[in-house]
C-alpha positions in Angstrom: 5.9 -100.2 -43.3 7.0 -101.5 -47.0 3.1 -101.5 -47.4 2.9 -97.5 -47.0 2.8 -95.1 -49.7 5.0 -91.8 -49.4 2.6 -90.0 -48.4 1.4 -92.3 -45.9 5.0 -92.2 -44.2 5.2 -88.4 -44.0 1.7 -88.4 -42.3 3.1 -91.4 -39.8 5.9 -89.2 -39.1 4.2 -86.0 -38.5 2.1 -88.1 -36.1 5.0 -89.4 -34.3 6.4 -85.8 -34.1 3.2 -84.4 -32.3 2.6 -87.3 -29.9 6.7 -86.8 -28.8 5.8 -82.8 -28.5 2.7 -83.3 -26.2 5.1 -86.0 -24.3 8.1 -83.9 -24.5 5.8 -80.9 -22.7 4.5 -83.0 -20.1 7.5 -83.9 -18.9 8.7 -80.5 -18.4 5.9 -79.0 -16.8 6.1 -82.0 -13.9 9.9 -81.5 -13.9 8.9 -77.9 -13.9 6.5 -78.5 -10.6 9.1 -80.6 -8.8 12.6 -78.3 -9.3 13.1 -75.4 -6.9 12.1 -71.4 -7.2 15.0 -70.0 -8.3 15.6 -73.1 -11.3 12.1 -72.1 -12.5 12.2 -68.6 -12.4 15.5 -68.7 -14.4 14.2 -71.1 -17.2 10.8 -69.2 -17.3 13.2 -65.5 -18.0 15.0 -67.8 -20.8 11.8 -68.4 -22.3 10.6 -64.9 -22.4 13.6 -63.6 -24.3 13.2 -66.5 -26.4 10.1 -65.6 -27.3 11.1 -61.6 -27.1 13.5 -62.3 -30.1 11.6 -64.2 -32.5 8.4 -62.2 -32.4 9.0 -58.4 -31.7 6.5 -56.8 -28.9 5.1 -53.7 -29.9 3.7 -51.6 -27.1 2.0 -48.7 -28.3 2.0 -45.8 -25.2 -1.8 -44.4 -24.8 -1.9 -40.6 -25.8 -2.0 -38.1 -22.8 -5.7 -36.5 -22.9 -5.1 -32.5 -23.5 -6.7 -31.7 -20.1 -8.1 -27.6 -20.8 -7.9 -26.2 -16.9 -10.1 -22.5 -16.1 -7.0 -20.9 -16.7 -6.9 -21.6 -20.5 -10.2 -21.2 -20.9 -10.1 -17.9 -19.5 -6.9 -16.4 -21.2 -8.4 -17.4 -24.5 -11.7 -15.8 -23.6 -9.4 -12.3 -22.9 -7.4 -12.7 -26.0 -10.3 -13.2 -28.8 -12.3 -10.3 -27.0 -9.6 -7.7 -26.1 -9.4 -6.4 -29.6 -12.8 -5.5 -29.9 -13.0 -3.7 -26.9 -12.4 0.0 -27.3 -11.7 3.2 -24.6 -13.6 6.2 -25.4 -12.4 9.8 -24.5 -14.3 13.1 -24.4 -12.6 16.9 -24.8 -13.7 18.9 -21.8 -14.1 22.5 -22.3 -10.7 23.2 -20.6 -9.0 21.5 -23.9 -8.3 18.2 -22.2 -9.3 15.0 -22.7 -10.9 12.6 -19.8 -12.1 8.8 -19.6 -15.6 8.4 -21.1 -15.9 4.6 -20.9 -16.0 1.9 -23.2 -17.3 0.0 -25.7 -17.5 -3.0 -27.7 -17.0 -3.3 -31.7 -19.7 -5.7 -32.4 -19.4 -5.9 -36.3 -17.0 -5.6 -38.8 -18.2 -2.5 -40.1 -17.5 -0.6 -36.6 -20.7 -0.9 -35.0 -20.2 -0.1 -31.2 -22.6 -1.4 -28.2 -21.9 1.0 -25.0 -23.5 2.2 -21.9 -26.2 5.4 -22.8 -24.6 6.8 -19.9 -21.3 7.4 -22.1 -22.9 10.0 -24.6 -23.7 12.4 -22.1 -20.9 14.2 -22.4 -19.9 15.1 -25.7 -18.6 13.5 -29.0 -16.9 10.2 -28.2 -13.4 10.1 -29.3 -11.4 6.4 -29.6 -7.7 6.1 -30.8 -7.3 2.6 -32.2 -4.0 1.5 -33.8 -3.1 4.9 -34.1 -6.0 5.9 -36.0 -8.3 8.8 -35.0 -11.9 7.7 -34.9 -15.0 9.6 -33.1 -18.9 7.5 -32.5 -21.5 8.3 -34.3 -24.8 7.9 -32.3 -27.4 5.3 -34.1 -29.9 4.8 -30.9 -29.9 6.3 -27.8 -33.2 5.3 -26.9 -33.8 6.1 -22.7 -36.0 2.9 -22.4 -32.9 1.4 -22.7 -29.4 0.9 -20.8 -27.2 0.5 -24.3 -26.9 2.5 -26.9 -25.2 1.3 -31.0 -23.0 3.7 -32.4 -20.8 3.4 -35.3 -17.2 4.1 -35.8 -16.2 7.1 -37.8 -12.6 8.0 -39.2 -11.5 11.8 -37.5 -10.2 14.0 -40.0 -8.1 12.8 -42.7 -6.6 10.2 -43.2 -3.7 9.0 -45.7 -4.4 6.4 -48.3 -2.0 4.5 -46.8 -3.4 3.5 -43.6 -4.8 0.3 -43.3 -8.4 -0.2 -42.0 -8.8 -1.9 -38.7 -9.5 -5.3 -38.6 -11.5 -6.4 -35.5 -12.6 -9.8 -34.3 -15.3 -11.5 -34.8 -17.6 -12.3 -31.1 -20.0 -14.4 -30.0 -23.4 -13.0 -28.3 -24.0 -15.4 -26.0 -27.1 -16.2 -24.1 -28.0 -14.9 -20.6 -30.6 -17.2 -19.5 -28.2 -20.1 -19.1 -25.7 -18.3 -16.6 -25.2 -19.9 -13.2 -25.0 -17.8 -9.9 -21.0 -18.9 -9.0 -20.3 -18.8 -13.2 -16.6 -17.1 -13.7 -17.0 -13.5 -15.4 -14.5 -11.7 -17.0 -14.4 -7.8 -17.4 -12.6 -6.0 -19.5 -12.3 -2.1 -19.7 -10.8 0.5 -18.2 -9.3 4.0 -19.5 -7.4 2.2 -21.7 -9.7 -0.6 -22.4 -7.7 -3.6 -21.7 -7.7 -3.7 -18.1 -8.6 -7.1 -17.1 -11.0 -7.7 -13.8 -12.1 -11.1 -12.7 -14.6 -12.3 -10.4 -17.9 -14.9 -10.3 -21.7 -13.7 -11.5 -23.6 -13.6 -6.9 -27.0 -12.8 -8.3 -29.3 -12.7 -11.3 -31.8 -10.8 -10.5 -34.8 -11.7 -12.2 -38.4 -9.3 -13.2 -41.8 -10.7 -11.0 -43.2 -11.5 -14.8 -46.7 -13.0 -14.2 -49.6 -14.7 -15.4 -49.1 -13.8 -19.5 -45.0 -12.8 -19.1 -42.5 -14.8 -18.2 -39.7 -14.1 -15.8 -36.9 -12.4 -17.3 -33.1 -11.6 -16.0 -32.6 -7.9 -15.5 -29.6 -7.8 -13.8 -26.7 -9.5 -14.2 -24.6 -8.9 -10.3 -21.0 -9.6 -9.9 -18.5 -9.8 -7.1 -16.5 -6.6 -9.1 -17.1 -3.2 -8.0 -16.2 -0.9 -11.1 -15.8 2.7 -11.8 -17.1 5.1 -14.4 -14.0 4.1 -17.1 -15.5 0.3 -17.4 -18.9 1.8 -18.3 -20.3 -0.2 -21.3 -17.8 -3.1 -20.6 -18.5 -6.7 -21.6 -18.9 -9.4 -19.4 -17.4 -12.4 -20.7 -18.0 -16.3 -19.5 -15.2 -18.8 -20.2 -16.0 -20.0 -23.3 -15.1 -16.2 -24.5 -18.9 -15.4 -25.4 -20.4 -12.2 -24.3 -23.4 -12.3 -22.3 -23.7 -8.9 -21.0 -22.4 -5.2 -21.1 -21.5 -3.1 -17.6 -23.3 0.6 -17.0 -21.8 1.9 -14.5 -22.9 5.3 -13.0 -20.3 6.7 -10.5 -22.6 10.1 -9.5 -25.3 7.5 -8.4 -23.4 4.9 -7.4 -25.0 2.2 -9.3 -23.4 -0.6 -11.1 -26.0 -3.1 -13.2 -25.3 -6.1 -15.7 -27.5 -5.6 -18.8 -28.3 -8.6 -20.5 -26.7 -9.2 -23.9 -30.6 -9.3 -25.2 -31.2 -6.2 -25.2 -27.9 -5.2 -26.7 -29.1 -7.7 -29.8 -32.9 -6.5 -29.7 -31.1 -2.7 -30.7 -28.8 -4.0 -32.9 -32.0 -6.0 -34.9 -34.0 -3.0 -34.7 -31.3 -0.8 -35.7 -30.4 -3.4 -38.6 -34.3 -3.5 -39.8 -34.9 0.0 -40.1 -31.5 0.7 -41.9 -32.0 -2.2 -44.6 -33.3 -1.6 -48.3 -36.5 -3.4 -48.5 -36.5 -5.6 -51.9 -38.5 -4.1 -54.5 
């Protein structure tokens, strides 16, 4: 030993320190092995909260997925489309005013899609937000089931009203709806009635050897009157993928694709715009 340096000892005694640990945990685990149950059960608790106290466990709790069920999907697809949905009237020659369908603001300068079965009888007439407002006809072409008309303040108005803001919708796709698929309906003489149901057909054209098939009917397990003519039908992810006309003399209810309600809205949009010089 008086032939060791200092630093030699502390290294010696370090040595000597870990060979009596490894000894010293040896000797409990076969004491350990040999003592009854409850004896190790007790020491193994003491160890724990030993250990508890000198280093803190932090258990971080797993965040609760936001589980979205149909009826979420479905009151959101009702609330982002009801404002854009508006209830025509028509002024019969006795002076009053009856149910003339529906329609649905498609743009923010108040241009309407409806059924063509709505202008028959007379100028359209629309209350919204207490404002006065009558439909001016932009296509009405019989080769078709819609018709685009335009919003048009009745009358005067003071300078203090404010314009009406609507929403902006989706025009969604038909061609990917399923036979089953939820479809929401909204119209009505006041044009917020809510009907619910599931799409039962989609009747499709023969097409054939140049045209492809194409949907032409869109059927649903609602029976509507008259008042929901021109009505939207809405999926769950709130788009729009088709309009109700709904003819109470004949009896006929159809779902029109939303293409054709964007093929007039194009057309109408291309004839209307300034070509660039």
């Amino acid at each position: 030993m008086e032939h060791l340096n200092r630093s030699q000892i502390v290294l010696l005694a370090l040595f000597v320190s870990f060979v009596s640990s490894v000894a010293t945990g040896i000797v409990v685990v076969t004491l350990m092995q040999q003592m009854p149950e409850p004896i190790t059960q007790s020491i193994t608790n003491v160890v724990e909260k030993t250990i508890e106290r000198i280093v803190p466990t932090v258990i971080e709790k797993p965040s609760k997925p936001i589980v979205m069920k149909d009826e979420d999907f479905l009151v959101s697809a009702i609330e982002h489309n009801t404002k854009n949905v508006v209830a025509f009237k028509i002024v019969g020659e006795d002076g009053a005013a009856y149910s003339a369908g529906v329609g649905v603001v498609v743009s923010s300068d108040g241009l309407v899609v409806t059924d063509r079965n709505n202008f028959g009888g007379g100028t359209l007439l629309s209350d919204i937000d207490g404002v006065s407002y009558t439909l001016e006809v932009l296509s009405n072409d019989k080769d078709h089931f819609l018709g685009l008309g335009r919003l048009k303040l009745a009358g005067a108005v003071s300078t203090s009203t404010k314009p009406v803001s609507f929403n902006s919708i989706t025009l969604g796709r038909s061609d990917v709806l399923k036979v089953g698929q939820t479809a929401v309906i909204i119209g009505g003489r006041d044009g917020k009635t809510i009907a619910t149901g599931v799409i039962t057909n989609l009747d499709m054209s023969a097409g054939g050897d140049k045209e492809p098939k194409t949907l032409r009917n869109i059927g649903l397990s609602q029976r509507l009157s008259g008042t929901s003519s021109g009505a939207p039908i809405i999926t769950l992810d709130g788009s729009i993928v088709g309009f109700m006309s709904v003819n109470d003399v004949q009896s006929t209810q159809r779902g029109v694709p939303v293409e054709e309600a964007k093929d007039i809205i194009e057309t109408f949009l291309s004839a209307t715009s300034t070509p660039k010089v």
